[in-house]
C-alpha positions as CSV (number, residue, x, y, z in Angstrom):
1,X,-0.5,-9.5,2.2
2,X,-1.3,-10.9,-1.1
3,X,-4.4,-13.2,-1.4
4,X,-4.6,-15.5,-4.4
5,X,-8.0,-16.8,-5.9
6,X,-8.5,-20.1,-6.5
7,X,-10.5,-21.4,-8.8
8,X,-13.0,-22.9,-6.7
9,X,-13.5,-19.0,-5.8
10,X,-14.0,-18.6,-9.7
11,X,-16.4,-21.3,-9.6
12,X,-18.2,-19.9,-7.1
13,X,-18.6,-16.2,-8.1
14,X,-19.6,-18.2,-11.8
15,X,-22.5,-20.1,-10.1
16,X,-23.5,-16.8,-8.0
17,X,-23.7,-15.0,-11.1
18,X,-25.5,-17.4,-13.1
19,X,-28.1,-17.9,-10.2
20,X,-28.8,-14.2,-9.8
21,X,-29.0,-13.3,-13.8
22,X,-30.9,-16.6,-14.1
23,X,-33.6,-15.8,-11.0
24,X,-34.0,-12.2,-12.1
25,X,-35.2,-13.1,-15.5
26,X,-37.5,-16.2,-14.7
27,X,-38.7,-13.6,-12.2
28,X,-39.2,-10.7,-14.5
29,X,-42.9,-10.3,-16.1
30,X,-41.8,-9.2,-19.2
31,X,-40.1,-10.5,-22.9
32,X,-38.2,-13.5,-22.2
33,X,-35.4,-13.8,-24.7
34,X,-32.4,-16.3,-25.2
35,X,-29.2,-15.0,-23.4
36,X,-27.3,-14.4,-26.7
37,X,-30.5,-12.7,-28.1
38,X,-30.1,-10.5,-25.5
39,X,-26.4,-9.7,-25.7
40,X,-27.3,-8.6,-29.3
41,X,-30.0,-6.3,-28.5
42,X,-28.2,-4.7,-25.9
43,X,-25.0,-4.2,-27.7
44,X,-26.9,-3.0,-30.8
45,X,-28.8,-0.3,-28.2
46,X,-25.5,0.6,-26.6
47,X,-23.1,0.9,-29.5
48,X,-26.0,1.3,-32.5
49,X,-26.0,-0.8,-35.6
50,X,-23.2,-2.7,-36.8
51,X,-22.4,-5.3,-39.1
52,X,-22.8,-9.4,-37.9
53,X,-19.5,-9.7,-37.6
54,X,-18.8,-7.0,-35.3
55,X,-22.0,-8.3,-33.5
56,X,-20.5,-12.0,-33.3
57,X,-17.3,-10.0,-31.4
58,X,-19.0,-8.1,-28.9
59,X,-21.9,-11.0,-28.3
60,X,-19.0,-13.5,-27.9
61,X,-20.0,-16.0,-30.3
62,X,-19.9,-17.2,-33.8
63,X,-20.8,-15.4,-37.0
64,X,-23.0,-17.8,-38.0
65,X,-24.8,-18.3,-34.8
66,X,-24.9,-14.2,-34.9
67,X,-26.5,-14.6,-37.8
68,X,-29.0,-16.8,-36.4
69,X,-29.7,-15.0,-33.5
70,X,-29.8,-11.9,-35.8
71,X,-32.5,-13.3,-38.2
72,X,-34.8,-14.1,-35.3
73,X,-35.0,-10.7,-33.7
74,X,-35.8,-9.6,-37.8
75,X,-38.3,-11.9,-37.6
76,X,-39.7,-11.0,-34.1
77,X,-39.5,-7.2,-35.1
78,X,-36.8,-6.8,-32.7
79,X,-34.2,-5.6,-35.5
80,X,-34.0,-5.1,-39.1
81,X,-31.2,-5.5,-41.4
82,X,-30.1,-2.3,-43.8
83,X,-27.8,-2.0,-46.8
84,X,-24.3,-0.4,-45.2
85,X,-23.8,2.6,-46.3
86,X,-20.2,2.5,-46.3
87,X,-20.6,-0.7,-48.5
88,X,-23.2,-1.7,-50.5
89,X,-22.5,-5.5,-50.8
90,X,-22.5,-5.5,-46.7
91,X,-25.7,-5.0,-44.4
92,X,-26.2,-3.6,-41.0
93,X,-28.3,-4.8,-38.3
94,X,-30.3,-2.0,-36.0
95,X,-32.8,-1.9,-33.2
96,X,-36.4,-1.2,-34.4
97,X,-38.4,0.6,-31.5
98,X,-40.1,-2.5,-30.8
99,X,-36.4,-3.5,-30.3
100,X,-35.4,-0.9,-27.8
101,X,-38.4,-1.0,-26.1
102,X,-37.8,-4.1,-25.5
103,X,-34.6,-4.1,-24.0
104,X,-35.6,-1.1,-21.6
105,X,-38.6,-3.0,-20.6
106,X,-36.0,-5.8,-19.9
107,X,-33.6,-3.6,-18.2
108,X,-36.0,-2.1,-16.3
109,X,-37.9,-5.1,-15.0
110,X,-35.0,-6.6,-13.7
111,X,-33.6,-4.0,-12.5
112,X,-37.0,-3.3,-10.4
113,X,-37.1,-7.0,-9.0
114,X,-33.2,-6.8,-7.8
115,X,-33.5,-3.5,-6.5
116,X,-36.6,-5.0,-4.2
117,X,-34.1,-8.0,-3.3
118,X,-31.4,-5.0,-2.5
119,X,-33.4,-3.5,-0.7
120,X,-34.0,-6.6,2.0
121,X,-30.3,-6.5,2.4
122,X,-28.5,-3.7,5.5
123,X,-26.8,-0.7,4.5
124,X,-23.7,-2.2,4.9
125,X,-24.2,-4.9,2.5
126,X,-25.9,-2.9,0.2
127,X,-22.8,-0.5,-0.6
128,X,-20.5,-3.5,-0.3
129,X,-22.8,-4.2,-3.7
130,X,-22.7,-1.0,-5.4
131,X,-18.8,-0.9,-4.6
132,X,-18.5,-4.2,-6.6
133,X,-20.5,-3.2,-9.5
134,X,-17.6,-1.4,-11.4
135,X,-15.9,-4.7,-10.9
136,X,-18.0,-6.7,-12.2
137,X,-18.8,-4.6,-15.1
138,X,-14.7,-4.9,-15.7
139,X,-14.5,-8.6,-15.4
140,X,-17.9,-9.2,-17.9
141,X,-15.4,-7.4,-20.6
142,X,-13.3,-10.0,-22.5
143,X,-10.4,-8.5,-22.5
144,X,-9.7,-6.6,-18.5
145,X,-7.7,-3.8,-18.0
């Protein structure tokens, strides 16, 4: 038996999502940052420094809002900009401890207040969550498997 999703079930996993992310960082006592400054800081931290373009592609938005969002962490301390090695006329962007620190302290916050908010949640429910995650993780990717 196939079940189809409609895209009111879209909608609502969208607005779930949104909710959740959006609670846990109001929540969190830490950094706030702008949800694209984010993205950048975490892809820089997961894949290391890159050039804006390739940031733009992985944070899902324009170069020159990359750009924007880049020169703001430089000026925050978060990142710093380096000649490319590979290319002297280009320049790389890469987390600055304050910058990885940073997104731990982020990561780790939230992770602290959902894991509390997990925790109020049965057994049951709580693997039914962890089973998901993988999922999730999938979908977030622009292009799925």
């Amino acid at each position: 038996m196939t079940t189809s999703v409609t895209n009111q079930d879209a909608l609502q996993l969208v607005v779930a999502v949104h909710r959740l992310v959006r609670s846990l960082r109001q929540s969190a006592s830490v950094r706030r940052l702008q949800p694209t400054q984010l993205l950048v800081l975490a892809e820089l931290a997961a894949q290391g420094p890159m050039r804006i373009g390739e940031i733009a592609v992985r944070a899902l938005c324009s170069q020159p809002t990359a750009t924007t969002v880049v020169t703001g962490l430089e000026s925050s301390g978060l990142v710093r900009r380096e000649a490319d090695p590979a290319d002297g006329r280009a320049t790389i962007v890469e987390l600055t401890g304050t910058g990885r620190d940073t997104i731990v302290s982020l990561a780790h916050g939230e992770a602290e207040l959902l894991s509390e908010r997990l925790s109020r949640l049965s057994e049951e429910e709580r693997d039914h969550v962890r089973s998901v995650t993988p999922l999730l993780r999938r979908l977030a990717e622009p292009r799925t498997r």
